[in-house]
C-alpha positions in Angstrom: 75.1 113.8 21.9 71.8 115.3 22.2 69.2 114.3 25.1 67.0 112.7 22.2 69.8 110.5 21.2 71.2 109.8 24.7 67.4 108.9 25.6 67.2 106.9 22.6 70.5 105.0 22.9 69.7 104.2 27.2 66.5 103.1 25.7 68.0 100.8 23.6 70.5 99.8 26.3 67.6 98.8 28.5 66.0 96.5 25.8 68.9 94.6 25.0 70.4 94.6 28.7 68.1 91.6 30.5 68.4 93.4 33.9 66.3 96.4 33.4 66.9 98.1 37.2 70.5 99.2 38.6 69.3 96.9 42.0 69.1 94.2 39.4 72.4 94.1 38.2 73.8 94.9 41.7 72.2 91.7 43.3 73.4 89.9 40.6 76.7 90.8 41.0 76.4 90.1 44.9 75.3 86.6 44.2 78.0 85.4 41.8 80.4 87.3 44.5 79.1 84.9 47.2 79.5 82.1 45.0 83.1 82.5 44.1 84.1 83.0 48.1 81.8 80.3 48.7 84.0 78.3 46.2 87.0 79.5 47.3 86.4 78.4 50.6 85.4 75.1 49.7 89.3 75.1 47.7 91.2 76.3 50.8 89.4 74.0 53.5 90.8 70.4 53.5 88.3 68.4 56.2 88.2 64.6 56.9 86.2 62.4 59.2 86.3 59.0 60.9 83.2 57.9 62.8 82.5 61.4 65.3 85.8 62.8 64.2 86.3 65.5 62.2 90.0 66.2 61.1 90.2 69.6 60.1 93.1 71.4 57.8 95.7 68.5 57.9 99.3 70.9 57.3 103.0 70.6 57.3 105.8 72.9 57.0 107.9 72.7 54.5 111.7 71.9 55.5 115.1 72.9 53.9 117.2 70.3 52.0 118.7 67.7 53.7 116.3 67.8 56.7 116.0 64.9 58.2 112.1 65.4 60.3 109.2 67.5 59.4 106.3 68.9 61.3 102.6 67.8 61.1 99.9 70.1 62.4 95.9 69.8 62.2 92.8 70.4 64.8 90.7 67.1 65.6 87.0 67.5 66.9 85.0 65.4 68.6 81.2 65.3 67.6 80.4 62.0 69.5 79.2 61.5 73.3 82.5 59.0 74.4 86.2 60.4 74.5 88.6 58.7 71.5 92.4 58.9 71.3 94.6 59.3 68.5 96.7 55.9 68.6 99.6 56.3 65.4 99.9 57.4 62.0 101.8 56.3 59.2 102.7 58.4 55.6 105.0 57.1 52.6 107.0 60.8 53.0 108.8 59.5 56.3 110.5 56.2 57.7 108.3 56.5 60.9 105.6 59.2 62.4 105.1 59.8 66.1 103.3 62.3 68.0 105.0 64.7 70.0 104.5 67.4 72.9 106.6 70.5 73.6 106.1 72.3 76.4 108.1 74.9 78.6 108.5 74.3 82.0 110.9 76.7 84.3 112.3 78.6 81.1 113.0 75.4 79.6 111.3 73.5 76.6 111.1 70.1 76.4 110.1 67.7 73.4 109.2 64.3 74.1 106.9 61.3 72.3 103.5 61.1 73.5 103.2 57.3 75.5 99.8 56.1 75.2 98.0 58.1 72.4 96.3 61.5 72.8 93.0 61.7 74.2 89.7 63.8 71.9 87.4 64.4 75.0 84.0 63.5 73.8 82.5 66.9 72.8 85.8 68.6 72.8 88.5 69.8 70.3 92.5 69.1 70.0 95.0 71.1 68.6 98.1 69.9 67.2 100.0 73.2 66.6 103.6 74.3 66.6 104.7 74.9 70.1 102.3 72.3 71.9 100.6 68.6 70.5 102.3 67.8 67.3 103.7 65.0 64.9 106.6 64.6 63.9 107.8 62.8 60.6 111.1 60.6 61.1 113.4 60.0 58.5 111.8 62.1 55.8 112.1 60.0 52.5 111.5 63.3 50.7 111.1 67.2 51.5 107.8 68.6 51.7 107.8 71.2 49.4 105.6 74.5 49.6 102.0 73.8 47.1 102.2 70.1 47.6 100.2 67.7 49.7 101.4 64.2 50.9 98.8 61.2 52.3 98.9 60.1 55.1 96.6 57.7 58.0 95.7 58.3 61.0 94.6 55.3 63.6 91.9 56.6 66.4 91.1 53.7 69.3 87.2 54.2 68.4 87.0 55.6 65.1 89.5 53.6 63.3 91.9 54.6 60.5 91.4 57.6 58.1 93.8 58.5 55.6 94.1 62.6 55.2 96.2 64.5 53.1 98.7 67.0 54.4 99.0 70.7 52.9 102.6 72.0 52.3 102.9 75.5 53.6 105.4 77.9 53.9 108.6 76.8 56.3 107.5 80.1 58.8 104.0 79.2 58.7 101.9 79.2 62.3 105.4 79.3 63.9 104.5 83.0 64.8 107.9 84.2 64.0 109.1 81.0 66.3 112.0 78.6 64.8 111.9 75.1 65.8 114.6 72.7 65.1 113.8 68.7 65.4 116.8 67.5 64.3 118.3 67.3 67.8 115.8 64.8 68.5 115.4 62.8 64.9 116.9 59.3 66.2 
C-alpha cells in the first residue's frame, strides 16, 4: 500500500468513523466500561429496608442432602437516631427460624438461641456472619441449593416486618476454611 492510498483509506476511515480523535473513542470506551460494572454491581448487591434499617446482602449456604438446618447470614444497619432489635423471622424453606450466637469461650464454642431479640444500636451496624450472630433454619423443608434465592421476613421491634430474599452461595462460602455443623443442635 502506498502512503497516498494508506492516507486516502485513514481518510476515509475518519469520515465514516463518528469519533474522529483516538481520546474520543477511548472515553467512550471508558464510559460504557463504567456502566457495565455499574450494572454489574447493581446485579450482585441484594439491599432491603424497613423504616431506618437497611438489610444488606441477605445469604445462605448451601447444605448437603439430607441436612436437616441451614445457615442465614446478612449485615443490618441502622440509619435512625433510636436503637431497634431484630425480634423473629419466618421463611417457607424451614419448619422454624431462630437466631443464634456462637462464641468461644476457654477453647470451647458454644451455640445457643438468642433470648430476647438482637439489638441495632441506633447509628450502628450488626453482623450476622458464620462464627458469631447468625440464624439458623430448623427443619429445612428443602435444600438450599447454590444460584437460588429463598424469601424470607424478618420482624424488627420498631421497624416492623420486611420480607428479603436469601442468596444461595457456595457450602464453604464466608466460613474462611471453617466447617460448622448444626445438626447437633437441630431439635
Amino acid at each position: 500500500m502506498s502512503i497516498q492510498q494508506f492516507a486516502a483509506a485513514r481518510a476515509a476511515f475518519r469520515t465514516a468513523c463518528p469519533f474522529r480523535s483516538f481520546e474520543e473513542r477511548l472515553g467512550i470506551v471508558v464510559f460504557v466500561l463504567a456502566l457495565l460494572f455499574a450494572g454489574i454491581h447493581q446485579a450482585a448487591a441484594h439491599e432491603f429496608k424497613a423504616g431506618d434499617l437497611e438489610i444488606d446482602h441477605p445469604w445462605s449456604r448451601a447444605v448437603p442432602a439430607g441436612a436437616s438446618v441451614a445457615g442465614g447470614y446478612f449485615t443490618v444497619t441502622n440509619k435512625g437516631s433510636a436503637p431497634d432489635k431484630l425480634l423473629s423471622i419466618t421463611s417457607d424453606i424451614s419448619a422454624k427460624a431462630e437466631l443464634h450466637e456462637m462464641a468461644v469461650k476457654d477453647g470451647v464454642m458454644t451455640m445457643r438461641p438468642v433470648e430476647g431479640g438482637l439489638e441495632i444500636p441506633a447509628g450502628g451496624k450488626v453482623e450476622l456472619k458464620p462464627g458469631g450472630f447468625h440464624l439458623m433454619f430448623i427443619g429445612l423443608k428443602q435444600p438450599p441449593k447454590p444460584g437460588e434465592k429463598f424469601p424470607a421476613t424478618l420482624t424488627f421491634e420498631k421497624a416492623g416486618s420486611v420480607k428479603v430474599e436469601f442468596a444461595v452461595e457456595a457450602m464453604d462460602a464466608g466460613s474462611g476454611g471453617m466447617k460448622m455443623d448444626h445438626d447437633s443442635h437441630a431439635n
